[in-house]
Residue, then its C-alpha position, 0 to 999 in steps of 0.5 A: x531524476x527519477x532514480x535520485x528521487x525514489x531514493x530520498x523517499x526510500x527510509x518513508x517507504x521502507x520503514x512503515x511497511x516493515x512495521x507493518x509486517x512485523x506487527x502482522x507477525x506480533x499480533x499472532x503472538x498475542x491475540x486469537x483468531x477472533x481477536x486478530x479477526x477484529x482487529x484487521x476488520x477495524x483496520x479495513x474499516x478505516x481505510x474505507x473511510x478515508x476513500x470514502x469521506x476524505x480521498x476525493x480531496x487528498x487526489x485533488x490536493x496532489x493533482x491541483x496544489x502545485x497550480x496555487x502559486x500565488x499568494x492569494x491562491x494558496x490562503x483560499x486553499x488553505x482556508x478551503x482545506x481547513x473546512x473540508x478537514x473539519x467536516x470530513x473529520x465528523x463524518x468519519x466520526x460517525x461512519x467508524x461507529x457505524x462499522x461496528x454495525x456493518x462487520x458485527x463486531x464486539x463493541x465495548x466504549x473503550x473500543x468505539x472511542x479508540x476505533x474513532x480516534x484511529x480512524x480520523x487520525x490515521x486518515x488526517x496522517x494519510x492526507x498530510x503525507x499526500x500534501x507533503x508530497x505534493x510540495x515535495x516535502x520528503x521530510x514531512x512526508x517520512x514522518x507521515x509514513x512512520x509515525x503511524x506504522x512505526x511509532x505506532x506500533x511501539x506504542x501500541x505494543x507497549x500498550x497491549x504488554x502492560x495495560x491489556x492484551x486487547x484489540x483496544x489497547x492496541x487501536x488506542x496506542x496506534x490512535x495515540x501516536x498517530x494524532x501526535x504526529x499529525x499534530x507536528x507534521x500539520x503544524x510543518x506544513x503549515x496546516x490547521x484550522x484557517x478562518x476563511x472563506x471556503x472558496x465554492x471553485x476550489x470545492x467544485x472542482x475537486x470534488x469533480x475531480x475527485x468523485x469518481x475517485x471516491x467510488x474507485x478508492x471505495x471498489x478498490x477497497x472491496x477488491x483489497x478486503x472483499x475476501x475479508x468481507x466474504x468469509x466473515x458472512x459465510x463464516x466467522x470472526x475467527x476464520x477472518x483471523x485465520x485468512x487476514x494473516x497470510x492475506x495481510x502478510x502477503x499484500x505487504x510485502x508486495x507493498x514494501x517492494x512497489x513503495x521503494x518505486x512509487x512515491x516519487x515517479x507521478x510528481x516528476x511526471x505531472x511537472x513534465x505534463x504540467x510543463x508539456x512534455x507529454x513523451x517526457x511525462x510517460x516515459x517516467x512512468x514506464x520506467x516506473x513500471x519497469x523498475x517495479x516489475x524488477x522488484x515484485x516479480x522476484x518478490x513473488x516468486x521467491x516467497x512462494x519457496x520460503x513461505x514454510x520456513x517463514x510461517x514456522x519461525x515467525x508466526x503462532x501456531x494456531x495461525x501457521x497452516x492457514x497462512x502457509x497455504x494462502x501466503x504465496x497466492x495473496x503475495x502473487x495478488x499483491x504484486x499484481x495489484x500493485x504494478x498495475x495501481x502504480x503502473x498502468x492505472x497512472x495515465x487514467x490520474x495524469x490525464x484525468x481519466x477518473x470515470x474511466x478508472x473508476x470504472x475500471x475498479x468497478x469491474x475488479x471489486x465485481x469479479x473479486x466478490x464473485x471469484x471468492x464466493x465461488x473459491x470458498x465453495x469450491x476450495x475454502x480459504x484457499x479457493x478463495x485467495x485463488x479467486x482473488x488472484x484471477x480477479x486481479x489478474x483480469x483487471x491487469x490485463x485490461x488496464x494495461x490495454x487502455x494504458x497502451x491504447x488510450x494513453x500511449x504508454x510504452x510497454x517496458x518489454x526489454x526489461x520486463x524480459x530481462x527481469x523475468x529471465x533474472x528471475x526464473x533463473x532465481x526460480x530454478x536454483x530455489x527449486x533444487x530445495x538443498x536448504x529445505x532440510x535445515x531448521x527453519x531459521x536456517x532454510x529462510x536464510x539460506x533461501x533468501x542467499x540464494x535468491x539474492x545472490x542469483x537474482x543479482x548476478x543475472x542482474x549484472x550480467x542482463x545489464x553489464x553497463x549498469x553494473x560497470x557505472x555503479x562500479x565506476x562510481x564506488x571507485x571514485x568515492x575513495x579518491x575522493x575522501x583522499 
């Protein structure tokens, strides 16, 4: 189930991160350092503002929604859902025209009205994609995902080509595409402005549930952009432009790996839980927590051997050494926040356990701010993406404590031992560097065939039933068609 379900929301989870991380690369080509600097300090800010102002409801609607069965339920829903969605959206209004006070930035009117509109339309797409899920609507959900980063990027692209090299030609396009989509997928789920009564039970209840998520979502944020916010008191815009590239790249990749096992294993999970099978409910996550680990672990350890040739092909100039020496760090930081978010901090949201993660989140944020302080006295920008990786890592390891104490949840060790093996297997035939001398096409293309061909072929002979199932499978499709 979890398998055939991860697959349906693969094309969602795969084509917004890849935009992502192609337009990461584009922007190098296209703005400078302040400007990029600019432009990943306004996408930060929105993210903020969607934990902050609209995340306590979007954790609520995945968690409760599937209890309004009836009728009657679901239009005090809805009609509770359209005044939140009203009011949250004024207030991010305001909160994106106070960031530009908060992170100092430029301010023009045409980048204060962009900047609002992509914020408040990028956190609706985001809550929309959440509803979606929640009913199982993986079409509507696919839309949510692409029509920001994909569709967005076109037109955001097209925008900055021909109307205005500019952060606010780009955050304009985006905001363009993404109320378009949010106009068409609300309208699908039969979202919109409900005159109603606002049930007060329905508010309370969310709100306490999802209050410590608002604070968590808000930490969290400090742990995902706190280098961000540190380099730019202790140094400048353009040095946050430097460090937002390999940092930005590397928690990407991390995210297109972790998407491909995320979006579909909590719902089968809380339906378990919903329907009492508890051992049911846990197992789907920790065969969750294995796939993932079987994903990033190769993820991060192959990036580390193609980091120069990647850099030289693909990034600017200006941007190149900064991002050759802090890509692999901030990619090693990316996969382990991200198997421990959708691994090991999953019980804490199956069994309502807000405060104890909020908690949690509170202690990464904390060390995250620390460590990079100290990394850049110590190091510079790249002592301070180290501090990033032992603030995180930290944070795994008590997470996971609590997820196998508290909850029960089961460790996967046979397959995480199988996956590490696969992979220092992979470590060691990319380490002999007999691709290194080539251009820098070449040596990433011949470092990706290694490292596939490898990491399969201990695959298949770490798990020989699997590899004989998929084959059995293959040889029955054409007699089939036959």
């Amino acid at each position: 189930m979890l398998i055939r379900q991860t697959l349906l929301y693969v094309p969602a989870q795969l084509v917004g991160p890849l935009f992502q991380f192609v337009a990461a690369i584009v922007w190098t080509h296209w703005f400078d350092a302040a400007g990029y600097g600019a432009l990943a300090l306004i996408l930060a800010a929105q993210e903020l503002i969607f934990f902050s102002c609209l995340g306590w409801w979007s954790h609520a609607t995945l968690r409760y929604l599937g209890e309004a069965t009836t009728d009657k339920q679901r239009r005090r829903y809805r009609a509770s859902e359209s005044g939140v969605l009203v009011v949250t959206s004024l207030l991010q209004a305001g909160a994106a025209v106070g960031a530009f006070g908060m992170f100092d930035l430029p301010t023009s009117p045409g980048l204060v009205a962009a900047t609002v509109a992509f914020t408040i339309s990028r956190s609706l797409l985001t809550y929309l994609g959440d509803r979606a899920r929640t009913e199982g609507r993986v079409g509507a959900y696919t839309a949510t995902q692409i029509a920001g980063p994909a569709l967005g990027f076109v037109v955001a692209f097209a925008c900055v080509a021909l109307a205005s090299p500019t952060p606010a030609a780009a955050i304009a396009g985006f905001a363009a595409a993404q109320t378009l989509g949010a106009l068409i997928v609300a309208r699908s789920l039969g979202v919109g402005v409900t005159f109603g009564r606002v049930d007060p039970r329905i508010l309370s209840r969310a709100f306490a549930y999802g209050l410590p998520l608002i604070v968590a979502g808000a930490v969290g944020w400090v742990s995902l952009n706190g280098i961000r916010l540190v380099v730019e008191r202790f140094g400048s815009l353009e040095a946050v432009g430097l460090v937002s590239v390999g940092w930005g790249l590397g928690q990407r990749l991390a995210s297109v790996a972790a998407m491909f096992f995320t979006a579909a294993a909590y719902p089968l999970a809380l339906r378990a839980l919903q329907a009492g099978r508890r051992a049911e409910a846990l197992e789907h996550l920790s065969l969750n927590g294995a796939l993932l680990f079987g994903l990033l672990a190769p993820m991060a350890a192959g990036l580390a051997f193609v980091t120069r040739p990647l850099a030289e092909l693909m990034i600017a100039a200006p941007f190149q050494a900064a991002t050759i020496a802090i890509l692999p760090a901030a990619a090693l930081t990316g996969a382990l926040r991200n198997w421990r978010v959708h691994f090991f901090d999953q019980p804490m949201l199956l069994f309502e356990r807000t405060r104890l993660l909020m908690a949690l989140s509170i202690g990464e944020a904390a060390m995250t701010l620390a460590f990079c302080v100290v990394g850049l006295v110590k190091g510079g920008l790249v002592g301070a993406v180290w501090g990033c990786v032992a603030a995180t890592a930290i944070t795994a390891a008590i997470s996971a404590c609590f997820a196998t104490l508290m909850f029960g949840l089961r460790l996967p060790l046979g397959h995480i031992a199988r996956f590490s093996a696969a992979t220092a297997a992979m470590s060691l035939a990319l380490s002999s560097g007999v691709w290194s001398a080539a251009s820098p096409g070449r040596a990433l293309a011949g470092a990706v065939a290694i490292g596939v061909a490898v990491y399969g072929a201990c695959l298949v002979a770490l798990y020989p039933e699997v590899a004989r199932a998929l084959l059995g499978r293959l040889r029955k499709r054409p007699a089939r068609a036959a």
